[in-house]
C-alpha positions in Angstrom: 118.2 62.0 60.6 114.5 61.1 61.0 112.6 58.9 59.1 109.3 59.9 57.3 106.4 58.0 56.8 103.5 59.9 54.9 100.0 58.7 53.2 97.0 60.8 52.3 93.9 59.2 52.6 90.4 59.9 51.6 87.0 59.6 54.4 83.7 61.3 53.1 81.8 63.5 56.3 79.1 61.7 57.4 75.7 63.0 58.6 76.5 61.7 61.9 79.9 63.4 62.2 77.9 66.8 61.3 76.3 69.0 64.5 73.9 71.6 65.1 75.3 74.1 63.0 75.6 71.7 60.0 79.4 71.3 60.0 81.9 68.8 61.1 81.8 68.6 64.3 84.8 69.7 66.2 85.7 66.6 68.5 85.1 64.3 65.1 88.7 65.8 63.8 90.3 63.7 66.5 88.5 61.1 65.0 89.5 61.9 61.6 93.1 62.0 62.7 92.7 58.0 64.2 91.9 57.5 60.7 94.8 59.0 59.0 96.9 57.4 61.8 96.1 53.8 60.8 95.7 54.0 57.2 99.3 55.9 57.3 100.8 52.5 59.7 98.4 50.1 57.8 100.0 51.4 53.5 103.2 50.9 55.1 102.1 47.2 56.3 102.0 47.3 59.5 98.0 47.6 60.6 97.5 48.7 64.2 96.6 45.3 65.2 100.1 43.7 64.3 101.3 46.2 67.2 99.0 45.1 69.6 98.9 41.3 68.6 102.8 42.1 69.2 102.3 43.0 72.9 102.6 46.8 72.4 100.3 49.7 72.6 101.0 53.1 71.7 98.3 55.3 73.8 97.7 59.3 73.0 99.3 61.5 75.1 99.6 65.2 73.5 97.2 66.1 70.8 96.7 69.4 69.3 94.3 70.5 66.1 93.9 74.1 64.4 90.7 74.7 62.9 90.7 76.6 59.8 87.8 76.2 57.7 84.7 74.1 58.3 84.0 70.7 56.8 80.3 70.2 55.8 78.4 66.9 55.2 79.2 64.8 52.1 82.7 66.7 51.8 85.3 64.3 50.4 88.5 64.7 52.9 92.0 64.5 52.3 94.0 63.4 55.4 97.5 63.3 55.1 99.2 61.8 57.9 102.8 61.9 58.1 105.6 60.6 60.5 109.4 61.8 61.5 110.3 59.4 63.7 113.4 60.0 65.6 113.9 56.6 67.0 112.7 57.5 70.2 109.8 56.4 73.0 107.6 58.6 71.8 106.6 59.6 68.1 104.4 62.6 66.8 102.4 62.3 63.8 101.1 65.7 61.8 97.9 65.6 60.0 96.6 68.5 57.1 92.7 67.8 56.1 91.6 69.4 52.8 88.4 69.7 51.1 89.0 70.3 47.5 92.8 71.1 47.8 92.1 73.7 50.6 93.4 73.1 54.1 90.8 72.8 56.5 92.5 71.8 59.7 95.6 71.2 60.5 97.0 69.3 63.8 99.1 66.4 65.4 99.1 63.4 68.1 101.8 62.5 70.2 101.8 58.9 71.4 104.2 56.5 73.6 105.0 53.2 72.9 104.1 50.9 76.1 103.8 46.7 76.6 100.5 45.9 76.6 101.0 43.7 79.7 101.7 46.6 81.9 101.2 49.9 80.2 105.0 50.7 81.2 107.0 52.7 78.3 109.1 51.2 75.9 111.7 51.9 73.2 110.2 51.1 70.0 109.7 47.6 69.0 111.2 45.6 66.6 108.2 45.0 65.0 108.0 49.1 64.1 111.7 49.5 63.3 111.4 46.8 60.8 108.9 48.7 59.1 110.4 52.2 59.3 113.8 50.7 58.0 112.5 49.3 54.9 
């Protein structure tokens, strides 16, 4: 049975994460997601540093997002981030923004734990168990 982490988290749009058009722009959810990502590791005590100060590295390698409504500038974001990890090598995170309670985009990021040494993949460390046990 999987194990779920989850944490919502709050980031206010910036002008600078605004384009042409005057709303988020689209490459910024990405962005957005990192954020959820390490506040979501970081409330359950384990910052993203630990893991790399640890020797291990957990790089991207599937992402997906759905865009559903725009965020504008000065919009106060939810980002929920949450975590079923199976005990495998790899671990997907899913991610729901809202703006005032309404989904805005929706999406996930797949990553790999790897040594830092070598970039070769790895189960995952004891370090990250420890946490997902508690």
């Amino acid at each position: 049975m999987p194990e779920i982490l989850k944490n919502t988290t709050t980031f206010r749009v910036r002008y600078a994460d605004t384009d042409k058009m005057q709303v988020a722009y689209n490459g910024n959810y990405f962005s957005f997601f990192e954020t959820g990502r390490n506040e979501l590791l970081r409330s359950y005590g384990l910052p993203y540093t630990e893991i790399e100060d640890s020797g291990f590295m957990l790089p991207l390698i599937d992402c997906y997002a759905k865009f559903i409504n725009p965020a504008k500038y000065d919009d106060l974001m939810e980002i929920t981030a949450e975590l079923k990890f199976e005990y495998k090598p790899t671990m997907t995170i899913n991610y729901n923004i809202s703006v005032n309670g309404t989904t805005i985009t929706e999406g996930y990021t797949r990553h790999v734990f790897v040594k830092r040494s070598d970039m070769t993949p790895v189960r995952p460390p004891k370090i990250f168990l420890d946490i997902i046990k508690k």
